[in-house]
C-alpha positions as CSV (number, residue, x, y, z in Angstrom):
1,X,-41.5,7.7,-64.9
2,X,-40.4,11.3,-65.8
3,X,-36.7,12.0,-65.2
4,X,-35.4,15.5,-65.2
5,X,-32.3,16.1,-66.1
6,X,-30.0,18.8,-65.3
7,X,-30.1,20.5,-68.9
8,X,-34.2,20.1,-68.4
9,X,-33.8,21.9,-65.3
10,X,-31.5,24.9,-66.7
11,X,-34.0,24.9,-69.8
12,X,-37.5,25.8,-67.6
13,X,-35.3,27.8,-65.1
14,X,-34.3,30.2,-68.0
15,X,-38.0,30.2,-69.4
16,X,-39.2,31.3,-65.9
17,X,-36.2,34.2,-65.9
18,X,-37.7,35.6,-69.2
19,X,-41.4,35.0,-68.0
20,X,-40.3,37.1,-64.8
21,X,-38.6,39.6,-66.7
22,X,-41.0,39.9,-69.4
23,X,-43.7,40.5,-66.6
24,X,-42.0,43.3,-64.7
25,X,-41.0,45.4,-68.2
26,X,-45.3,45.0,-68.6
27,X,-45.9,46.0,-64.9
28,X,-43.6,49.5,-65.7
29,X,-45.0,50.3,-69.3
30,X,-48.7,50.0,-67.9
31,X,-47.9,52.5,-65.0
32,X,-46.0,54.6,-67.0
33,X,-48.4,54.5,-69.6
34,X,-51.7,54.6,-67.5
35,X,-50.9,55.7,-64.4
36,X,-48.0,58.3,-64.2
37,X,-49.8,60.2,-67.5
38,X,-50.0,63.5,-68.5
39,X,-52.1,62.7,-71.0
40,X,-55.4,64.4,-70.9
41,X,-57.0,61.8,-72.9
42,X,-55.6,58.9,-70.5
43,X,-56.5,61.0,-67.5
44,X,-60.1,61.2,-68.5
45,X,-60.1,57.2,-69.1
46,X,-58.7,56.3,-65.8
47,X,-61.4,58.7,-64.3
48,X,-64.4,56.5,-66.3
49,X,-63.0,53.2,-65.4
50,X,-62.6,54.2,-61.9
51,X,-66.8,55.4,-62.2
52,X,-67.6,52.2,-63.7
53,X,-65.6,50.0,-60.8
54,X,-67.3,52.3,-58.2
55,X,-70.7,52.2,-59.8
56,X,-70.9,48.4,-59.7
57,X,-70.8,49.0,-55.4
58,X,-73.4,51.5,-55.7
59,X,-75.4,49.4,-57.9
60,X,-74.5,46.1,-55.2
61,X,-75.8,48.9,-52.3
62,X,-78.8,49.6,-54.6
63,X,-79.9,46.0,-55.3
64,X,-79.4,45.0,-51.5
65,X,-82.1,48.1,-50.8
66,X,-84.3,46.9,-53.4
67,X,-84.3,43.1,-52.0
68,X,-85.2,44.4,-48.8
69,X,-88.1,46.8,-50.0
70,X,-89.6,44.0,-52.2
71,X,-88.8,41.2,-49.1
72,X,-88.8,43.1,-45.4
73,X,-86.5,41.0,-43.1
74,X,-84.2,39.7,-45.7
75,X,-81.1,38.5,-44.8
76,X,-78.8,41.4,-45.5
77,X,-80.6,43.6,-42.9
78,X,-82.2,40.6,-40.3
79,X,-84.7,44.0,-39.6
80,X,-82.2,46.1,-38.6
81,X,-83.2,49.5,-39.6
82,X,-79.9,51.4,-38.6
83,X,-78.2,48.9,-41.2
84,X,-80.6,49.9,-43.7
85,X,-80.3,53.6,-43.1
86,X,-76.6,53.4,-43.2
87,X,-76.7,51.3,-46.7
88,X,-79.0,54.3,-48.3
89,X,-76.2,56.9,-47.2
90,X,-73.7,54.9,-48.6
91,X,-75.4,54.1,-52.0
92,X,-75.8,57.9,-52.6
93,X,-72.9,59.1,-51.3
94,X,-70.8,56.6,-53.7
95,X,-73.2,57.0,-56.6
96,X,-72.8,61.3,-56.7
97,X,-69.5,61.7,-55.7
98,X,-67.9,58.4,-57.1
99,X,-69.7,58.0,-59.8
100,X,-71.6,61.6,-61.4
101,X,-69.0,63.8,-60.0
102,X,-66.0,61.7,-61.7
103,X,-67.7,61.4,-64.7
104,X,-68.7,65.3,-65.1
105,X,-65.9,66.9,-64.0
106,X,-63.3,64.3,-64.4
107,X,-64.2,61.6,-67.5
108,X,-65.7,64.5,-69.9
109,X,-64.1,67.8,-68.7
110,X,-60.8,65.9,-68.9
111,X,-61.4,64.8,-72.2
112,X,-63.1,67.5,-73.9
113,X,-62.0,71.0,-72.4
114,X,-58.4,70.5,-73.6
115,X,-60.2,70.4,-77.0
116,X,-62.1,73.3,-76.6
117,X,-59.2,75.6,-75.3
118,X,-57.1,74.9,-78.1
């Protein structure tokens, strides 16, 4: 049998504290650092990753159309046209102005016009 005893106790319960604290000083330095920047070079990483994340739905959207052009009636759509319809608008909304626009104007111009200016 496994008996705690009181110094045991005071011994995991200070661990914890430091674990706590340890994880909130992390939680600050990555939104100051990442988040609350300034830095154009920082700026114009946030503004890929974000592409990347919202390229993954548009390329979800995209393999959902493909299924159903290479298998009409497939389960995502049950032959629902309006379904379908609304998945193409979506895929090409999200994948020019979540994905090309942020990556133009926001991942390279962020990063490279700074550079350029002087």
């Amino acid at each position: 049998s496994f008996k705690v005893s009181v110094n045991n106790y005071f011994y995991y319960l200070d661990k914890v504290k430091k674990l706590f604290t340890y994880l909130n000083d992390l939680r600050k330095h990555i939104l100051k650092k990442y988040v609350y920047t300034i830095n154009h070079k920082r700026i114009a990483i946030n503004y890929l990753y974000f592409s990347m994340v919202t390229g993954l739905s548009g390329a979800a959207l995209a393999t959902m159309i493909r299924m159903e052009l290479a298998h009409p009636g497939s389960p995502f759509f049950k032959g629902d046209s309006l379904r379908y319809l609304q998945v193409i608008t979506a895929h090409g909304l999200i994948m020019v102005f979540f994905v090309v626009v942020p990556i133009l104007f926001g991942g390279f111009a962020n990063f490279l016009i700074p550079y350029h200016v002087g």
